[in-house]
C-alpha positions as CSV (number, residue, x, y, z in Angstrom):
1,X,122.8,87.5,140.3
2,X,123.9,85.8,137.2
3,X,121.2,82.9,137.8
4,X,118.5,85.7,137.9
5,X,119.4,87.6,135.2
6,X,119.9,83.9,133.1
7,X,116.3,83.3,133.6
8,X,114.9,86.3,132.7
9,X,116.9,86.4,129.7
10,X,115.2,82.9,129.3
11,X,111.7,84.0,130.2
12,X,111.3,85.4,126.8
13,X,111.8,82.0,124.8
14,X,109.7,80.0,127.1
15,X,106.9,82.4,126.7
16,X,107.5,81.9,123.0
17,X,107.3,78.2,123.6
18,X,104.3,78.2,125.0
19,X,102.5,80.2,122.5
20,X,103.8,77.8,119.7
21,X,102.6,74.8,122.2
22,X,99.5,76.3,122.4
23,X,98.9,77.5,119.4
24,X,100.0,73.8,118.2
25,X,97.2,72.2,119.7
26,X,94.2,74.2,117.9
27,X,93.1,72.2,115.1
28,X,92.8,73.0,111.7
29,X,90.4,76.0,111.4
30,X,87.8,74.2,109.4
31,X,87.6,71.2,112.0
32,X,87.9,74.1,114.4
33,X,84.3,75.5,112.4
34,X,83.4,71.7,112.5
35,X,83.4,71.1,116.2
36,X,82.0,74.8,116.8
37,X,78.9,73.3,114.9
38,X,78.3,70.4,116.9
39,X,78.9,72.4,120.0
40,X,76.2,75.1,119.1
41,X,74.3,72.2,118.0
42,X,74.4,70.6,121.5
43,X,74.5,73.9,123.3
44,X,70.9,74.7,121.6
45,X,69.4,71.7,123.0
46,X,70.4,72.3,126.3
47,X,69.6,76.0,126.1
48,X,66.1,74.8,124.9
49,X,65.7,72.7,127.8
50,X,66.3,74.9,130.2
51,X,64.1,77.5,129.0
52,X,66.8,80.3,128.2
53,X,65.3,83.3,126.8
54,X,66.1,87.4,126.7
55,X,64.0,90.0,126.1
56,X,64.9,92.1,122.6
57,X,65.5,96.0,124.3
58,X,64.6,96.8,120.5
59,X,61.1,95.8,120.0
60,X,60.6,94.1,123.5
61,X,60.3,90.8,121.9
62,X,60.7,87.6,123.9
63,X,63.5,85.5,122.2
64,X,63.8,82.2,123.6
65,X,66.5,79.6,122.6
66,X,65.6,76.8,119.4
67,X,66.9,73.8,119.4
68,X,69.0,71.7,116.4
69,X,69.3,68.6,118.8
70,X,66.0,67.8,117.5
71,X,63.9,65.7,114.7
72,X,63.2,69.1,113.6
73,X,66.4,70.6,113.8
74,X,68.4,67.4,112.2
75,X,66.1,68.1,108.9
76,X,66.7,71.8,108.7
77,X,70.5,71.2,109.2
78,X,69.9,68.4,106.2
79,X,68.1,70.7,103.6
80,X,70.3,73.5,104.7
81,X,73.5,72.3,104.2
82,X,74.2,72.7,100.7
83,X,72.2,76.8,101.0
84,X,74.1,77.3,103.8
85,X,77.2,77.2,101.7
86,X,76.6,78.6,98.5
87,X,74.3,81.6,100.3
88,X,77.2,82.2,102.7
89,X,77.9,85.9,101.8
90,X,82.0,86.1,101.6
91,X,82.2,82.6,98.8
92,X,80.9,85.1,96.0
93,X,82.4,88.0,96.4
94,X,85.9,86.5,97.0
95,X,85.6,84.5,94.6
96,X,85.1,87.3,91.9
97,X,87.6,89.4,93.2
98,X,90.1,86.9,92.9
99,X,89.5,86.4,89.5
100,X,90.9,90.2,88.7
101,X,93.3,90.1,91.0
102,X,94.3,86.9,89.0
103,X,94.8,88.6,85.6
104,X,96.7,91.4,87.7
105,X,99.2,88.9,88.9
106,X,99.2,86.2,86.5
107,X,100.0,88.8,83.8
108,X,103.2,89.7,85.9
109,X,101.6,93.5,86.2
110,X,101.8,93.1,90.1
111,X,105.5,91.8,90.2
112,X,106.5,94.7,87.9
113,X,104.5,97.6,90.0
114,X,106.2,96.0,93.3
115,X,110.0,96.4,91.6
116,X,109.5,99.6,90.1
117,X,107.8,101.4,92.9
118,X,111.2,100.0,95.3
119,X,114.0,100.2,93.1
120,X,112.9,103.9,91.9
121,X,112.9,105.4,95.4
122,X,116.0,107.6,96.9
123,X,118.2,105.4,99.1
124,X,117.0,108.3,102.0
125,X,113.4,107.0,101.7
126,X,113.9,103.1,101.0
127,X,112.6,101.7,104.2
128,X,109.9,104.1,103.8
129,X,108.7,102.4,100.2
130,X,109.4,99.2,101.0
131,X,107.3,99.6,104.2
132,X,104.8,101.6,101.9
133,X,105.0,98.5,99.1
134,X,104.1,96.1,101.5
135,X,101.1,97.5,102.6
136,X,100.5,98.1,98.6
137,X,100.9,94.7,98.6
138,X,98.1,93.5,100.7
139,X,95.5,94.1,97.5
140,X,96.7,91.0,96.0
141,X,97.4,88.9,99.5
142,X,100.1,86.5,99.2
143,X,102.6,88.3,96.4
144,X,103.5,90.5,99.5
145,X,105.3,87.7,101.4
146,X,106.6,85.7,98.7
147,X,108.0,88.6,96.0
148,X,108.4,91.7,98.4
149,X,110.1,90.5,101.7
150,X,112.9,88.6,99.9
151,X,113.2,91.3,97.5
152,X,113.6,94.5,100.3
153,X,116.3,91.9,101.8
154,X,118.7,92.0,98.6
155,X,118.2,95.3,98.4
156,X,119.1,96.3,101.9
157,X,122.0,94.1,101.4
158,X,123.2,95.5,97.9
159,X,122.6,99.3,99.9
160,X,125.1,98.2,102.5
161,X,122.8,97.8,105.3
162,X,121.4,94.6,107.8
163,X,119.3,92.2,105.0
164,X,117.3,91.0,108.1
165,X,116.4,95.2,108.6
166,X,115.1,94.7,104.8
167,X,112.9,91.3,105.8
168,X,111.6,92.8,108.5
169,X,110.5,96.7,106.9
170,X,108.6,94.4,104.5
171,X,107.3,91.9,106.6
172,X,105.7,94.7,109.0
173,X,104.5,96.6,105.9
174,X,102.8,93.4,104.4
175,X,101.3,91.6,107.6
176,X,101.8,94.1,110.0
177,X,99.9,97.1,107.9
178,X,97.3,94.7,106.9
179,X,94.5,96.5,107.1
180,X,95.9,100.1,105.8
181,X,95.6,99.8,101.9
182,X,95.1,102.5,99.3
183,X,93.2,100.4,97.3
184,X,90.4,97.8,98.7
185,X,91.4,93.8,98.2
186,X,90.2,90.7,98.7
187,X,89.9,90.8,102.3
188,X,87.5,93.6,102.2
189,X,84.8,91.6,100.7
190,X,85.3,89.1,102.8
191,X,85.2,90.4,106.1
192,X,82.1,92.9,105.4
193,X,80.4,89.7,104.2
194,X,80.9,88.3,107.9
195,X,80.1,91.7,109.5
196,X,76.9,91.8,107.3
197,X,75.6,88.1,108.5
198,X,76.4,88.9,112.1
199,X,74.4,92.2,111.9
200,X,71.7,90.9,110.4
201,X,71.2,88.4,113.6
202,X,69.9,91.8,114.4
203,X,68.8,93.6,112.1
204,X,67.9,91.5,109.1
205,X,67.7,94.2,106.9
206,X,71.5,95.5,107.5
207,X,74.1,95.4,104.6
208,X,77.7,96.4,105.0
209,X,79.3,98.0,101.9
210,X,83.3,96.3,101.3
211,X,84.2,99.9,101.5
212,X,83.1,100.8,104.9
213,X,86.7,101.2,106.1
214,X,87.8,102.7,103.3
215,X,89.1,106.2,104.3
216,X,89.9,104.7,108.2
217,X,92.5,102.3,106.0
218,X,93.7,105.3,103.8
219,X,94.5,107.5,106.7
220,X,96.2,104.5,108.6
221,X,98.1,103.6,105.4
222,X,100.5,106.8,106.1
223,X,100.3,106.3,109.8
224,X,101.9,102.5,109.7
225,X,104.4,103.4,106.7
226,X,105.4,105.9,109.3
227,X,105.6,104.5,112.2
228,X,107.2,101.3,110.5
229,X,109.9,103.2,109.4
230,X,111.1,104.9,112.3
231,X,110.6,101.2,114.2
232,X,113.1,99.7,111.4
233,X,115.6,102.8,111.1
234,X,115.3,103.7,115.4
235,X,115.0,100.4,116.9
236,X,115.7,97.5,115.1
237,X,118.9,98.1,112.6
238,X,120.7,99.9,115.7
239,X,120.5,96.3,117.7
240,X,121.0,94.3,114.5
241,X,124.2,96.1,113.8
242,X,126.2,95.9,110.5
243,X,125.7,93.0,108.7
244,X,128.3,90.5,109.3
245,X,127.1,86.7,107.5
246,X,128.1,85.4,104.5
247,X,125.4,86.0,102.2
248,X,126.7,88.6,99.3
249,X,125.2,91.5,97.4
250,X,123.7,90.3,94.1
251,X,122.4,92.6,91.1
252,X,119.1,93.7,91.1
253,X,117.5,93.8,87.8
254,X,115.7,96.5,86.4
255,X,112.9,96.1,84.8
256,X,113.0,95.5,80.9
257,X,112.0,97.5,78.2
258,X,108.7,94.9,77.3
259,X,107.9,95.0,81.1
260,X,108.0,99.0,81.4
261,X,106.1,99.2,78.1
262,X,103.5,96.9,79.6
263,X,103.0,99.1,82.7
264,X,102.9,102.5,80.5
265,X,99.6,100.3,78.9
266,X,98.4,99.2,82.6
267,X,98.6,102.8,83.8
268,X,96.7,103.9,80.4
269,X,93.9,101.5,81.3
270,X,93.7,102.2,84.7
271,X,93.5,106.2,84.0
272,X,90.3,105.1,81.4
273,X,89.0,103.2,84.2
274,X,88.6,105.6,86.8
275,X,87.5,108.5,84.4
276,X,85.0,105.7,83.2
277,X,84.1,105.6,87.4
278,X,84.1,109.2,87.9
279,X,81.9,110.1,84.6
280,X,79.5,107.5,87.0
281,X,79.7,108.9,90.2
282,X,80.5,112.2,90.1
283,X,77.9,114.2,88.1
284,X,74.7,114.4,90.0
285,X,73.3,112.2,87.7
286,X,75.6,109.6,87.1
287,X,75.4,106.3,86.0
288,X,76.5,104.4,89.1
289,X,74.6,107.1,91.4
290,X,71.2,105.6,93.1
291,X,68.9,106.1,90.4
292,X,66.1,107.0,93.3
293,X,68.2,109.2,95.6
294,X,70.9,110.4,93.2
295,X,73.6,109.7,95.8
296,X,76.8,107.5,96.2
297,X,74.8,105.7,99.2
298,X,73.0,102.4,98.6
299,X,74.6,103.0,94.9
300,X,75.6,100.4,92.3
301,X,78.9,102.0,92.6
302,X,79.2,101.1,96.6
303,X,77.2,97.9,96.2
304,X,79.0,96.8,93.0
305,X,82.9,97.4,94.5
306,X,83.3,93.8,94.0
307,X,82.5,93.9,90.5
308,X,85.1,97.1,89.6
309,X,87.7,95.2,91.8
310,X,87.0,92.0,88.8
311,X,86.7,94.8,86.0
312,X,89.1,97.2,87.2
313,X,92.1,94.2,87.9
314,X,91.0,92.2,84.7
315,X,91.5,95.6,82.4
316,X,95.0,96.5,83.9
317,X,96.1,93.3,83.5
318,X,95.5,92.4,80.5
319,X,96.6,95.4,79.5
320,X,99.7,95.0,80.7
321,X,99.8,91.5,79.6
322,X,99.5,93.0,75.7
323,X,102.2,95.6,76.1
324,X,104.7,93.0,78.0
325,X,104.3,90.4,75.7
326,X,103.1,87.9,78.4
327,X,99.1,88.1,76.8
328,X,98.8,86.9,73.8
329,X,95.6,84.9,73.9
330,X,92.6,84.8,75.8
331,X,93.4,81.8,77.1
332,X,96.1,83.8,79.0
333,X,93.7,85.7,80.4
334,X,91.7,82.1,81.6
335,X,94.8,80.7,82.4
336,X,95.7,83.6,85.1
337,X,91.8,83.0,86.5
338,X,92.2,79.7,87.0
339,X,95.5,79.6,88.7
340,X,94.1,82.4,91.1
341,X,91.2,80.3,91.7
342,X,93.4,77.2,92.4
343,X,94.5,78.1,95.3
344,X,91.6,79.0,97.0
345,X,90.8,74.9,97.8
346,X,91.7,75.3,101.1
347,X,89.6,78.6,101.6
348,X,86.5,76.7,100.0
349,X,86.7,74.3,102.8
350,X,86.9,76.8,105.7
351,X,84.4,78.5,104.4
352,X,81.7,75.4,104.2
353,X,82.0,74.9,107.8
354,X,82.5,78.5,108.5
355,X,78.6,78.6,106.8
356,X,77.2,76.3,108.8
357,X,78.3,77.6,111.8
358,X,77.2,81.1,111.3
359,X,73.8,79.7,109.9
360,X,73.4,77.3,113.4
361,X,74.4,80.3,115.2
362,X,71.4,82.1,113.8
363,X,69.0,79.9,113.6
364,X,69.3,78.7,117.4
365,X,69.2,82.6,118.4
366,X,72.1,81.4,120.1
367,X,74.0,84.8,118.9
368,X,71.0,87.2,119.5
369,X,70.9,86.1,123.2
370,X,74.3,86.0,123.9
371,X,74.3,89.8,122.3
372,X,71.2,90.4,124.5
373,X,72.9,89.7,127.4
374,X,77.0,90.8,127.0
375,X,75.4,94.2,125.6
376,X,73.6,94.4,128.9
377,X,77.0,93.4,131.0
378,X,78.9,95.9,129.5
379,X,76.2,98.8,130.2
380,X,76.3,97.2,133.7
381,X,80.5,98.0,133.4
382,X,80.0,101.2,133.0
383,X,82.5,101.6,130.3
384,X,81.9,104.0,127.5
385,X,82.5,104.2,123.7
386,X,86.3,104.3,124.0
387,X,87.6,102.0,126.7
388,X,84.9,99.1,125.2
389,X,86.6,99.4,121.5
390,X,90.5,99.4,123.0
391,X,89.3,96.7,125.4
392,X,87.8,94.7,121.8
393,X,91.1,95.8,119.8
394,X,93.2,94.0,122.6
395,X,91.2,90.8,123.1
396,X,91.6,90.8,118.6
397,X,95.3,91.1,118.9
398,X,95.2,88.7,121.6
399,X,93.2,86.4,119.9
400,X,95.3,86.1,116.6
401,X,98.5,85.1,118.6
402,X,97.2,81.3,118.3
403,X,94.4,81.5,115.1
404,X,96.4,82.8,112.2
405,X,93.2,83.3,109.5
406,X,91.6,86.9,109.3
407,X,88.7,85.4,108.4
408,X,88.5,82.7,110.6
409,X,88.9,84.6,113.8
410,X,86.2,87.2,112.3
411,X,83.4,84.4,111.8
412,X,83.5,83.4,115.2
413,X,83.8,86.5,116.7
414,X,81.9,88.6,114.4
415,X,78.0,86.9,115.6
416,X,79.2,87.6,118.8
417,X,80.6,90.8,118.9
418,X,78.7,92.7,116.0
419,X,75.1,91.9,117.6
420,X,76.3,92.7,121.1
421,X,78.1,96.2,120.1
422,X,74.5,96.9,117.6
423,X,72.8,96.9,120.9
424,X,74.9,99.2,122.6
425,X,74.4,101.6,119.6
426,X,78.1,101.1,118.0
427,X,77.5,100.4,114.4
428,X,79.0,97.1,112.6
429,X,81.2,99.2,110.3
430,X,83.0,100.7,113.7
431,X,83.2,96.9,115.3
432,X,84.8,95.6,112.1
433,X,87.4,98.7,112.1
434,X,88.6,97.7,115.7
435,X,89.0,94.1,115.0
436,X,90.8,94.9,112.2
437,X,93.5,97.3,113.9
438,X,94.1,94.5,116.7
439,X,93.9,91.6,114.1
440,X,96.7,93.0,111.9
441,X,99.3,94.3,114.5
442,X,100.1,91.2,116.2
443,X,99.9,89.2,113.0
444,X,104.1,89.6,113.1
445,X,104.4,88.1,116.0
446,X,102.3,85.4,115.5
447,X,103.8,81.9,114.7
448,X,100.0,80.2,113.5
449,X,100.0,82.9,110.9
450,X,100.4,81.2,107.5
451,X,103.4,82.9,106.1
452,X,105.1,83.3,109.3
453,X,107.3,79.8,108.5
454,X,108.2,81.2,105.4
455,X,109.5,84.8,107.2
456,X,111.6,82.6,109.3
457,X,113.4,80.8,106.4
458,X,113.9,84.1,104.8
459,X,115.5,85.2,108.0
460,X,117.7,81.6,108.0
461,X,119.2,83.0,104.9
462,X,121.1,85.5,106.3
463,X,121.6,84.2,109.9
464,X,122.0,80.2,110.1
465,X,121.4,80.5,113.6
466,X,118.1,82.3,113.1
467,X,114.5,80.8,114.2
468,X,111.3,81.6,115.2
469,X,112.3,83.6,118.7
470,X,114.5,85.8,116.2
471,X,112.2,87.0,114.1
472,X,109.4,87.4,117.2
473,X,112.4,89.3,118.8
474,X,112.6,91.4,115.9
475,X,109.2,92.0,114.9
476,X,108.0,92.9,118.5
477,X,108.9,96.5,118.2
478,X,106.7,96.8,115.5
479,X,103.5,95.3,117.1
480,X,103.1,97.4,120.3
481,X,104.2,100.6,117.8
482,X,101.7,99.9,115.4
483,X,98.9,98.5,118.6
484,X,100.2,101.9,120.0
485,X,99.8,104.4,117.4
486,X,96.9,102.4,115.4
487,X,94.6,102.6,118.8
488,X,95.5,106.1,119.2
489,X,94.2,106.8,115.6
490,X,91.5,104.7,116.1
491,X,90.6,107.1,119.6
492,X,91.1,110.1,117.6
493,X,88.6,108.7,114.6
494,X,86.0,108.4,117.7
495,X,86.5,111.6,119.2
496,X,85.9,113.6,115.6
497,X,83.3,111.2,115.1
498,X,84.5,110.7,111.1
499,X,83.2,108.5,108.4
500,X,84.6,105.3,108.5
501,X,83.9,104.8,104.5
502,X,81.3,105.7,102.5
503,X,77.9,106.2,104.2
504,X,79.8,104.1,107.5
505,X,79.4,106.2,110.6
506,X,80.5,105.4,114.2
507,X,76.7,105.3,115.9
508,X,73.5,103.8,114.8
């Protein structure tokens, strides 16, 4: 028996192994974007060659295949290169956001909202904030990882309780409640800038507001800070046990008297910022209304989120900068931009190949057809509204385990899945809340993540002996919860057919 029981106790870790292995082996996502182009590029000549074509159910159209592997095609990749990029909807509006969420962080306001918000709760509800903080923390991406997950470890530690619980609360909160925010971030933008291109391989006219998961993520917000805290106080600290390494309790400082007075300024601006948004949305005729309709839909306010994210961010921030001491020139301000823009060099470089992928994709009608013809396999399948997006929210979570990138994963699979689910009468705004569910639950789990090397030398901190195996052991609970109760929100959304945002419904 012992031999039996040995290797299931090792099947674990080799399964682990092989998903690093694998995982390993992809290339770097923009050569991944690279080789996708020259495949598309090739698969349009041979699709061209052999005549493939679909008929459009829409408008009974004939669509045939067009070919890049071509005189033709070589000149319109040549004079489209350089549109292809700088038209590629996600590059602005990241870019812009990032510059408020710049000022925000750069000005230490985020740091300080992080450490007040988990050193003022009741020791009864700390896994509860910190889980809460880290999916706070999501609006301005990567201070989650690097400030909040060590941070919830001392403090478990200085409470008396497992560090490693404290890592991992946070952890889940941050990457695990990825897509459950308050507030809308960067990665809003950015994904219903891929969702928009992908729709419009059907409908050219389409646009997808940033928002259009905006009260799905609100609602899942309390779900996930939930459901994360039970995993942490239920499951995992009972098999961690008492802390018993040799890392000690140090003190946590409070925050200062120029750092509180600098949030008491931050919270004044950000209460003049939203009156300023409500005197424009909520009269009937409000500024920021649709000066034709007089509603909130097709509005500057909807269309313009990525501006208020810039305005909103810079105005906190510098107004916490002033009271804090840590503004005192504009070129503090610039200074906070330009480091927030510095380390988007490797995003800029995705997204150029990401653009001409997406733009080869469309112009070969490569995406419509395959849309044409998967919508028409799945009506063949029989399977209804329900069973198709828990199928699609699997096959995300799936996909993620070896292609870490949000936005990666959702340029490929976006002018694929998008089209194909148009057709079937699901609406874009639906497709992109499904991805997103299975995209961020088994983002803990997930070695090629980015930050995932950096959760593991957290964990080494505490336990010497710790690796990547301990914190997939730890983490799992959390991913088939979250899959668990995330889908079953997700179900329930369906069923009560509910906005997904603002002017996003479930059927076209």
């Amino acid at each position: 028996m012992k031999p039996i029981f040995g290797r299931l106790r090792r099947a674990p870790s080799a399964l682990l192994s092989f998903v690093e292995y694998a995982g390993n082996l992809l290339p770097h996502p923009a050569t991944l974007f690279a080789l996708l182009s020259l495949a598309v590029i090739v698969a349009s000549g041979i699709a061209a060659w052999v005549g493939l074509e679909v008929t459009h159910p829409g408008t009974g159209e004939t669509i045939p295949a067009v070919s890049l592997l071509s005189v033709t095609g070589l000149h319109r990749i040549l004079t489209g290169m350089v549109t292809n990029f700088t038209s590629f909807a996600p590059l602005g509006t990241v870019l812009v956001a990032m510059l408020g969420i710049g000022v925000m962080e750069g000005s230490g306001f985020i740091g300080s909202g992080l450490r007040l918000l988990v050193l003022s709760a009741p020791p009864r509800l700390l896994t509860f904030v910190i889980v809460f903080a880290g999916v706070l923390s999501n609006t301005a991406s990567e201070i989650g990882y690097v400030l909040l997950v060590p941070l919830s470890g001392m403090i478990f530690l200085a409470a008396g309780r497992n560090p490693i619980a404290g890592l991992a609360a946070a952890f889940a909160g941050v990457s695990g409640g990825y897509s459950a925010n308050l507030l809308l971030g960067t990665v809003d933008p950015l994904l219903s800038g891929l969702t928009e291109e992908a729709a419009r391989i059907v409908d050219t006219a389409y646009s997808v507001n940033p928002a259009c998961n905006y009260y799905f993520m609100v609602v899942s917000t309390f779900f996930i800070t939930t459901t994360g805290t039970w995993v942490t106080e239920r499951v995992v600290e009972p098999r961690l046990g008492p802390y018993a390494g040799d890392a000690r309790a140090e003190a946590l400082e409070k925050l200062d008297g120029a750092e509180r007075r600098g949030l008491r300024f931050a919270l004044a601006a950000g209460v003049a910022f939203v009156v300023l948004l409500l005197l424009g949305t909520v009269p009937a005729d409000g500024f920021l209304r649709n000066p034709e309709t007089g509603g909130l839909l097709r509005s500057p306010f909807l269309s313009g989120i990525v501006a208020f994210i810039f305005l909103g961010g810079s105005a906190v921030g510098i107004a916490y900068g002033v009271g804090a001491g840590t503004i005192r020139s504009d070129a503090d301000v610039m200074r906070g931009m330009g480091k927030a823009m510095s380390t988007l060099g490797s995003y800029m470089v995705l997204v150029f190949f990401a653009a001409q992928f997406v733009a080869y994709f469309n112009w070969t009608r490569l995406g419509l057809i395959v849309a044409v013809q998967g919508a028409e396999a799945l009506k063949a399948s029989g399977l209804g509204g329900i069973p198709l997006m828990l199928g699609f929210v699997l096959f995300s979570a799936f996909i993620n385990l070896f292609m870490g990138s949000a936005s990666a994963k959702w340029a490929v699979m976006a002018p694929v899945f998008v089209p194909m689910l148009m057709l079937l009468g699901y609406t874009p705004e639906l497709t992109q809340a499904a991805y997103r569910v299975g995209d961020s639950t088994t983002n803990i789990i997930a070695p090629m993540m980015s930050y995932f090397a950096l959760i593991v030398a957290f964990f080494e901190r505490y336990d010497k002996k710790s690796g990547i195996g301990t914190v997939v052991a730890t983490m799992l609970p959390y991913t088939i919860s979250f899959l668990v109760v995330w889908s079953i929100l997700l179900v329930a959304w369906m069923l009560l057919d509910l906005p997904l945002g603002p002017g996003a419904v479930m059927r076209l």
